[in-house]
C-alpha positions in Angstrom: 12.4 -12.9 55.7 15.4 -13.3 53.3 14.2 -16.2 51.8 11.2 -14.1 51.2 12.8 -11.3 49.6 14.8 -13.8 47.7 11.9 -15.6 46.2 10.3 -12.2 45.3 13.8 -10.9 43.3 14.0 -14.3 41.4 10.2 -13.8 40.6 11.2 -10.5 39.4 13.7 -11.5 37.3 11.5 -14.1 35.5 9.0 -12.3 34.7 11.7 -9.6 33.4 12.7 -12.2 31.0 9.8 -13.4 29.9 8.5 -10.0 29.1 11.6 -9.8 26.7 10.5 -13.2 25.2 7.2 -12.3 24.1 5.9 -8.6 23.1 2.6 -7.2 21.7 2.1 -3.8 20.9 -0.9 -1.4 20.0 -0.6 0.6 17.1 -2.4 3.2 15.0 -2.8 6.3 13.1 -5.8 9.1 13.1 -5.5 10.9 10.3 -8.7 13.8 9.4 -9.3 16.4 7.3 -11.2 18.8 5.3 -11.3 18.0 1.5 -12.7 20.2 -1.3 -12.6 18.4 -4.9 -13.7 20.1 -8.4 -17.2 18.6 -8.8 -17.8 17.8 -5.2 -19.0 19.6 -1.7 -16.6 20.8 0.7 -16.7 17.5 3.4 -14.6 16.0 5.9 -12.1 12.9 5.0 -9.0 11.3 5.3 -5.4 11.9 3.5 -4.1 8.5 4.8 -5.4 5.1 5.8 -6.8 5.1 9.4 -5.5 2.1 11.1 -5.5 0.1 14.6 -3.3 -2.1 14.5 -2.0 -5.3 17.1 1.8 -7.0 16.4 3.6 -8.8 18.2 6.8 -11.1 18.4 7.7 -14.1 20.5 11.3 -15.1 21.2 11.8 -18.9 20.3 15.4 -19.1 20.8 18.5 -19.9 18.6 17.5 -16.4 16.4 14.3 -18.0 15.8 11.2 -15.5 16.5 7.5 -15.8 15.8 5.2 -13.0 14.7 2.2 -11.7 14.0 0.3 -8.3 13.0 -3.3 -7.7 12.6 -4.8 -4.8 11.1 -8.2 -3.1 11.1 -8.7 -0.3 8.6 -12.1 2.5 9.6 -13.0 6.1 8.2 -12.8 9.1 10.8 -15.3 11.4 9.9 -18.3 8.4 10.8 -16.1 5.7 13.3 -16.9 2.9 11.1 -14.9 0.0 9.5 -13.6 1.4 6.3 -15.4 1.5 3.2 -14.6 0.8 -0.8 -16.2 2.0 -3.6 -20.1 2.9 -3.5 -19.7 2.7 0.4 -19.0 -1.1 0.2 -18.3 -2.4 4.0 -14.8 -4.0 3.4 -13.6 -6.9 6.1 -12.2 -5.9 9.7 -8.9 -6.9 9.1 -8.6 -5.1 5.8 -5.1 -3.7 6.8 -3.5 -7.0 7.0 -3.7 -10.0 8.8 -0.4 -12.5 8.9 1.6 -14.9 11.1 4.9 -15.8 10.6 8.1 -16.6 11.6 11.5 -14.9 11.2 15.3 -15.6 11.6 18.7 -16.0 9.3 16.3 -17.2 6.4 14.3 -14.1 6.2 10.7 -13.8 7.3 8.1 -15.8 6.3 4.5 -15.1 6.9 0.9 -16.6 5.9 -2.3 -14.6 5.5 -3.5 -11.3 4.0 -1.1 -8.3 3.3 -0.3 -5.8 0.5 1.8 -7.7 -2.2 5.9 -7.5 -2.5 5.2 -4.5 -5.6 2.3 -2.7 -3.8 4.2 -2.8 -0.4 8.1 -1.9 -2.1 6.9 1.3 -4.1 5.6 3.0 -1.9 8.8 4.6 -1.1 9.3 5.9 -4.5 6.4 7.8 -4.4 7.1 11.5 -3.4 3.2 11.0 -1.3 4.7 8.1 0.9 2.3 6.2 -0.9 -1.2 7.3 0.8 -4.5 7.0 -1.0 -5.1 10.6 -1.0 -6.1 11.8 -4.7 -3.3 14.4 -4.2 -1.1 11.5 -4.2 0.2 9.1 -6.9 0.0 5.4 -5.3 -3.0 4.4 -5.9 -3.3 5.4 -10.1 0.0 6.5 -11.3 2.3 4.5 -9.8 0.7 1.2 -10.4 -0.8 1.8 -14.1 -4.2 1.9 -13.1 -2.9 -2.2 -12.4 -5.0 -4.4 -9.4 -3.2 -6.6 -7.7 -7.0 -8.5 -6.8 -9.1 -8.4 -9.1 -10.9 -11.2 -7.9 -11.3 -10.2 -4.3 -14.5 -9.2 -2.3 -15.8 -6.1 -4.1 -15.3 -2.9 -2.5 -12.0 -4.6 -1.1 -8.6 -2.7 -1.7 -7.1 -3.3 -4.7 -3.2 -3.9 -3.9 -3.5 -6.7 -1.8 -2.8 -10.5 -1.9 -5.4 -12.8 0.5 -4.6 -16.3 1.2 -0.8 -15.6 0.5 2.6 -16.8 1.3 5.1 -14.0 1.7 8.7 -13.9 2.0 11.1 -11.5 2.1 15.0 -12.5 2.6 17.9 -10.8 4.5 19.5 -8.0 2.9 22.9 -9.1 1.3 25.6 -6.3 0.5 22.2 -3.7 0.5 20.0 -6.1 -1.7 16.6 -7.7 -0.9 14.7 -10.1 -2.5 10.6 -10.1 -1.7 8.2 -12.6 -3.1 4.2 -13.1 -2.4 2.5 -16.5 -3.9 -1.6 -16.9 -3.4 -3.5 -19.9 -3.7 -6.3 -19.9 -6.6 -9.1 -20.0 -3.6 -11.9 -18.5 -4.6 -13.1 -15.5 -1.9 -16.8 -15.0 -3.3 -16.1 -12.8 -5.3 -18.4 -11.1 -7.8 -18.8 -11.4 -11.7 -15.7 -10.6 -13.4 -16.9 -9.4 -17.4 -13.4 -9.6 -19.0 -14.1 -10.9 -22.5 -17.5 -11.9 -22.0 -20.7 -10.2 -21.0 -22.7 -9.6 -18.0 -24.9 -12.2 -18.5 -21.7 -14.4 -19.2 -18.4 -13.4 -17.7 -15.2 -14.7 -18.3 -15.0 -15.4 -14.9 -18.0 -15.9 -12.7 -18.9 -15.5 -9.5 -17.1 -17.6 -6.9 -14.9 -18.5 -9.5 -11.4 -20.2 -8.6 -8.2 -18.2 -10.2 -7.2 -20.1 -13.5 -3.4 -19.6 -11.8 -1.5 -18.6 -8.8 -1.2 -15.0 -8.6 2.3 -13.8 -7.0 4.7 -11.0 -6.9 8.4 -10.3 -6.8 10.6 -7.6 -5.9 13.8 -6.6 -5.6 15.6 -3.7 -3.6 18.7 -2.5 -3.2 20.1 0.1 -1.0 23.5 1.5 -0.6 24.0 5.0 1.5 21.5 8.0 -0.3 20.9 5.8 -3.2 17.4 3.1 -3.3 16.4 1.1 -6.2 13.9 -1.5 -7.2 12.4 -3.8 -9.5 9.2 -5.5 -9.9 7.1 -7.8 -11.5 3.6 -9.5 -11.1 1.3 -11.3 -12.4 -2.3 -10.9 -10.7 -5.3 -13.8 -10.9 -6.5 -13.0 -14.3 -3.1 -13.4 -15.7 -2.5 -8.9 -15.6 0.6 -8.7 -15.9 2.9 -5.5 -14.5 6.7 -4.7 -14.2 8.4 -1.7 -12.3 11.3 -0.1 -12.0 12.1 2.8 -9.4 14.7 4.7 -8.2 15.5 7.6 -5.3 18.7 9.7 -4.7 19.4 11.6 -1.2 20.9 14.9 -3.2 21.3 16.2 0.3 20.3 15.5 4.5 17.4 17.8 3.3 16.3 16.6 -0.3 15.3 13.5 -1.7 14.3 12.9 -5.3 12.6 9.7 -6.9 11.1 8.3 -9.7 8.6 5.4 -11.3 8.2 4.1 -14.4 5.4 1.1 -14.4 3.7 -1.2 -17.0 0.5 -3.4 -17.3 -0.8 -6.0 -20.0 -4.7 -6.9 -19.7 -4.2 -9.0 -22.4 -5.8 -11.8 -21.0 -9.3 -9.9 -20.6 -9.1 -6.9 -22.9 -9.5 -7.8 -26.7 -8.2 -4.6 -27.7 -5.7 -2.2 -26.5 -4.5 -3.9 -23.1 -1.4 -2.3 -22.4 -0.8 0.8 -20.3 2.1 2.8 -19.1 3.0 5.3 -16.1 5.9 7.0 -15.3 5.7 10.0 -11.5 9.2 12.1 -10.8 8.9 13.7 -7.6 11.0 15.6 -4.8 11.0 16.1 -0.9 12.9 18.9 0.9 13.0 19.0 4.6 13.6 22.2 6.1 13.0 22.4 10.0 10.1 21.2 11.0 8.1 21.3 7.2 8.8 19.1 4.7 7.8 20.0 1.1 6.1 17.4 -1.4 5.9 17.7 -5.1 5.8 15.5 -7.6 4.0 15.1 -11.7 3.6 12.5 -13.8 1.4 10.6 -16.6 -0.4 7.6 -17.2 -0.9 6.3 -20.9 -3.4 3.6 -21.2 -3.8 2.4 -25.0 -6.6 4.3 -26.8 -7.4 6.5 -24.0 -6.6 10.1 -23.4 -3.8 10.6 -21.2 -3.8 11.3 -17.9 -1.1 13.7 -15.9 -1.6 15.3 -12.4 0.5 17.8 -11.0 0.7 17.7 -7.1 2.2 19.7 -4.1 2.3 19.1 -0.7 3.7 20.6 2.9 3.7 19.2 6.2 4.7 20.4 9.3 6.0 18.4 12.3 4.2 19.2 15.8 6.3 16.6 17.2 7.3 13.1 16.6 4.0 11.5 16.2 1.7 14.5 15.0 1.8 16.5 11.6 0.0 19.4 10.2 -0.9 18.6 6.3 -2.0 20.5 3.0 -2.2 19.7 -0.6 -3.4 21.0 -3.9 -3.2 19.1 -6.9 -4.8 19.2 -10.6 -5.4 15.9 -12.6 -6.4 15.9 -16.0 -8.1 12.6 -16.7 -10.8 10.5 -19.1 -13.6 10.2 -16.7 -16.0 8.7 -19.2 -15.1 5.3 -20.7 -18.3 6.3 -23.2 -15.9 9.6 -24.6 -12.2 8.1 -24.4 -10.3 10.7 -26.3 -12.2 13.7 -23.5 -10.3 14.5 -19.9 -11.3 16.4 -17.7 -9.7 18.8 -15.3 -10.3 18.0 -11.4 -8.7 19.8 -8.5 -8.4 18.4 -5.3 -7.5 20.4 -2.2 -7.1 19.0 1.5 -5.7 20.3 5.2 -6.1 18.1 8.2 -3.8 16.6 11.0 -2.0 12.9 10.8 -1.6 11.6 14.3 0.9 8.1 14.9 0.5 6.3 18.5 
């Protein structure tokens, strides 16, 4: 009988340790709304990317682990995998999908995942970087730039596939993060550039004429965050970035962006644009309020500036009440470049983290 109980301890124990060894874990994010834009019918949408997500680490000894993360991306209001523009079905793993391994080097990981800029700015952005209009993410802050615009179309824009990405330790509050992809061709469609449809610069299927990559660098040192960036996408678009935020107080956090692109490459006239977004968050209790303006320049195109606020309110760790209004003054029309137009964009919903 106590050899019994002993066997059944020591089992215990094992499995205790090899539970600590090795760890997946199920993640996600519901988020759903109502949204009501200038020239569009009240409907029912999303402020943030909906997401199920599986990651997972494996202890390998000596400070050596192994990781993983998988990523599925799908739109609330209809249950399906999400969609790009025109209603495009994108790929499962949309999010990400990447395996890697991490210790005193850094972390290094293979696969699909947004690139060292796209996934480093976000936190200058006074939105947290979601893809609601009412944010600045997804036009501002990058300069209208796409990190692939090569890729599957309907496919999100600020992503790497068939990538190498590292990103180091942080030494005296500085990081450096880098993402390298291979010129593999991911049947993608026509890309006009310089040519014509009937003969694009780059055709269909066509392999990259280089490696794209991206580099950032962060630094961080008490209530003051910093970075710089620069890439250089498969066409040869290039972009560099420089960001900063300030904790003023516990409660208030400002930030801003200042970004540049060069189409060069595929534009014969008037390839450079610039951006620049200041914003502000101010936590108080439960609420925290979101605000933040900014412009977008491209060369011989009207300007573009959107003025945004925001307030959510905290229903506990994982759950947040959310509205926004926000005006953006934009060229809609490449035909009538010199004409914006005004567009309002209102949305209220709940944001929900498990």
């Amino acid at each position: 009988m106590k050899k019994s109980l002993l066997a059944v301890a020591l089992l215990g124990a094992f499995a205790g340790v090899a539970h600590a060894q090795s760890a997946v874990q199920i993640y996600g994010t519901v988020d759903a709304g109502m949204i009501k834009r200038t020239d569009q019918t009240l409907a029912i949408g999303k402020r943030a990317n909906n997401t199920l997500g599986f990651k997972g680490t494996e202890d390998l000894g000596n400070g050596l682990k192994a990781l993983f993360q998988l990523e599925i991306r799908y739109e609330p209001d209809t249950g399906t995998i999400e969609q790009g523009a025109n209603g495009v079905q994108r790929p499962l793993f949309q999010g990400q999908s990447r395996v890697g391994l991490q210790g005193d080097f850094g972390m290094v990981r293979l696969g699909r995942g947004l690139t060292a800029f796209q996934e480093t700015s976000t936190a200058f952005e006074p939105f947290h970087g979601v893809p609601s209009p009412a944010g600045f993410q997804t036009d501002l802050t990058v300069a209208g730039y796409t990190s692939d615009p090569l890729g599957l179309v309907g496919n999100s824009t600020n992503r790497f596939s068939n990538a190498l990405f590292y990103n180091s330790p942080e030494f005296s509050g500085f990081q450096i993060n880098t993402t390298v992809a291979t010129k593999e061709a991911n049947n993608n469609a026509p890309f006009v550039g310089r040519g014509s449809p009937a003969f694009p610069q780059f055709p269909a299927n066509f392999e990259a004429p280089v490696n794209p990559f991206s580099v950032s660098g962060t630094y961080k040192n008490g209530p003051v965050a910093a970075m710089l960036a620069y890439e250089r996408n498969a066409v040869e678009h290039r972009l560099v970035s420089a960001a900063a935020s300030m904790m003023v107080s516990p409660s208030l956090k400002l930030m801003g962006s200042y970004t540049r692109q060069d189409r060069a490459t595929t534009v014969l006239a008037n390839p450079k644009t610039k951006a620049w977004v200041l914003g502000a968050n101010y936590t108080m209790g439960p609420g925290k309020f979101l605000a933040g303006y900014g412009q977008k320049s491209p060369d011989g195109v009207a300007k573009t500036k959107q003025f945004s606020l925001g307030y959510e309110y905290s229903l506990s760790k994982r759950t947040y009440l959310y509205v926004d209004a926000s005006r953006k003054q934009a060229n809609v029309n490449l035909a009538t470049p010199g004409v914006t137009t005004k567009i309002n964009h209102y949305d209220v919903g709940v944001n929900h983290a498990f």
